[in-house]
C-alpha positions in Angstrom: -146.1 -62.7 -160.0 -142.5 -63.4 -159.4 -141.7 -65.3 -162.4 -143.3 -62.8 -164.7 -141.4 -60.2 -162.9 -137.8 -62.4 -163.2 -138.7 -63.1 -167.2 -139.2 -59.3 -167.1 -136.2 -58.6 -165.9 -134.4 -61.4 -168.5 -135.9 -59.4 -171.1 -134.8 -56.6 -170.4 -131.3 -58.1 -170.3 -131.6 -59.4 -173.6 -133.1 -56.8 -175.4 -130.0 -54.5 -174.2 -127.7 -57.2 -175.2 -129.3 -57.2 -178.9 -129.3 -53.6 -178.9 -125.6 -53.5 -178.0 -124.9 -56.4 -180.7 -127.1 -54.3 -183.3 -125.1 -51.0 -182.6 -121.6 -53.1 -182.6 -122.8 -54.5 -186.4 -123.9 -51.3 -188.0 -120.5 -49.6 -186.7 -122.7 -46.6 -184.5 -120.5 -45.9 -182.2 -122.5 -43.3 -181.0 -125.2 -45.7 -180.4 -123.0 -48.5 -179.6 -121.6 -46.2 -176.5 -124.9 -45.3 -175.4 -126.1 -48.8 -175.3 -122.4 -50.2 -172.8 -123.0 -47.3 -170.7 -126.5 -48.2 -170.3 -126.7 -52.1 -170.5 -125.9 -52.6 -167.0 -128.1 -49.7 -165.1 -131.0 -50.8 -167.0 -130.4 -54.7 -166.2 -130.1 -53.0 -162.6 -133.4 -51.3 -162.8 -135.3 -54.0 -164.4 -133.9 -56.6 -161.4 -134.7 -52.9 -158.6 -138.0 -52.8 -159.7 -139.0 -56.4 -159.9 -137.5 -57.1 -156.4 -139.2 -54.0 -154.8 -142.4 -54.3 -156.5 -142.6 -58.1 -155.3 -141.7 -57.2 -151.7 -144.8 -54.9 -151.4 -147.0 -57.1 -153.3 -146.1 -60.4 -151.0 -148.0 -61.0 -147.8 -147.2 -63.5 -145.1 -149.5 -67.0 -145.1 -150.3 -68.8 -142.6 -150.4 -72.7 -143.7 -152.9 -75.4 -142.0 -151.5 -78.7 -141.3 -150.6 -81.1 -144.1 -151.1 -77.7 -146.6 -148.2 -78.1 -149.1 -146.3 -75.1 -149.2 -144.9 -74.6 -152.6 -141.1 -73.2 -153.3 -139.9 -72.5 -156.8 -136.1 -73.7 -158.0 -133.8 -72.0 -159.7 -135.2 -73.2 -163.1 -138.4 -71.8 -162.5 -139.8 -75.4 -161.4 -142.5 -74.7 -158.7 -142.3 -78.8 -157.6 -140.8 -78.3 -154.4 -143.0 -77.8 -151.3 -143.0 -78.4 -147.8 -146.1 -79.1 -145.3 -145.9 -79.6 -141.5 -147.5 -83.1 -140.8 -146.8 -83.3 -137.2 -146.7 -81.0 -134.0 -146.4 -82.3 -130.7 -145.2 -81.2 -126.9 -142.2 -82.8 -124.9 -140.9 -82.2 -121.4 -137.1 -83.6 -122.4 -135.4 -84.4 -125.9 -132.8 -86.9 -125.8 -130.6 -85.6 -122.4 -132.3 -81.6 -122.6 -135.1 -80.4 -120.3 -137.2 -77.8 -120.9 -138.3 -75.4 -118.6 -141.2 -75.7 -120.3 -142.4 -77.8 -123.4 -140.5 -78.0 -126.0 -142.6 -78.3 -129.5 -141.6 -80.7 -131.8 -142.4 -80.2 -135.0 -142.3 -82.4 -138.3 -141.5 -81.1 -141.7 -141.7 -83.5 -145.1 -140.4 -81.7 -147.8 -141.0 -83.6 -151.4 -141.4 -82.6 -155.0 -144.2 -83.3 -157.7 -141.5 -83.5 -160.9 -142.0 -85.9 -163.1 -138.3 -87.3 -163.1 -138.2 -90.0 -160.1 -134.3 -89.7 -159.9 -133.9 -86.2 -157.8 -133.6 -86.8 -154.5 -135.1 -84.4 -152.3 -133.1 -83.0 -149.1 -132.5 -79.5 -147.1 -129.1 -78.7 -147.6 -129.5 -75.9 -145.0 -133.3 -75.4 -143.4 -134.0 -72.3 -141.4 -136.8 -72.8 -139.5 -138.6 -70.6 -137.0 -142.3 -71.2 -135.3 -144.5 -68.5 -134.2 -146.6 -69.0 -131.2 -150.0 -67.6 -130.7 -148.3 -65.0 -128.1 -146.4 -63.5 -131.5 -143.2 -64.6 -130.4 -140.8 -66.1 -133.1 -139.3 -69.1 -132.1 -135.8 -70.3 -134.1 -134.7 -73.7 -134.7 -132.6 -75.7 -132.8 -129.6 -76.8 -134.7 -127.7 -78.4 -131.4 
């Protein structure tokens, strides 16, 4: 639903743009006026809508174990995903000691594309768990 509403949103872009070129060409000014003032409100209106309408359509998941997750690029590429493969409980990490457990968890992030050469990494990952108590746990980046 999100890329339909992004190419919608292109669209929309373009066919202002060709609008603007057509009014430019045939020397309407009156047109050609109409069609700068409005290129950029509608481009904002397409990209409004498609962002609002996608928020209340989404719904959180909940993933099982090993269940790809997947994450679409830039390009419009969905071959990205991410799956937890591991969970376990420790008393200490390296020199830190819980007070409690601390839940380890491991994330393999991979893609399906075709080309062997891109090399797969998080620049950034923000991470959070959420236990069965509804508490959201964030990641420890220390």
């Amino acid at each position: 639903m999100g890329v339909i509403l992004l190419l919608m949103t292109i669209l929309g872009a373009a066919c202002a743009t060709v609008a603007l070129a057509f009014a430019i060409f045939t020397k309407r000014t009156g047109f050609r006026n109409f069609c700068r003032r409005r290129r950029n409100r509608l481009v904002r209106a397409f990209y409004a809508i498609a962002l609002v309408g996608l928020s209340f359509l989404s719904e959180p998941s909940t993933i099982a174990m090993n269940q790809p997750k997947v994450f679409c690029g830039f390009y419009i590429d969905c071959h990205l995903h991410a799956s937890v493969t591991d969970v376990r409980k420790s008393k200490s990490i390296g020199n830190l000691t819980a007070r409690g457990e601390f839940n380890v968890v491991t994330v393999r992030v991979f893609s399906d594309a075709r080309d062997p050469s891109i090399s797969m990494r998080l620049l950034e990952p923000s991470a959070r768990v959420l236990d069965g108590r509804g508490l959201i746990h964030q990641r420890d980046t220390g």
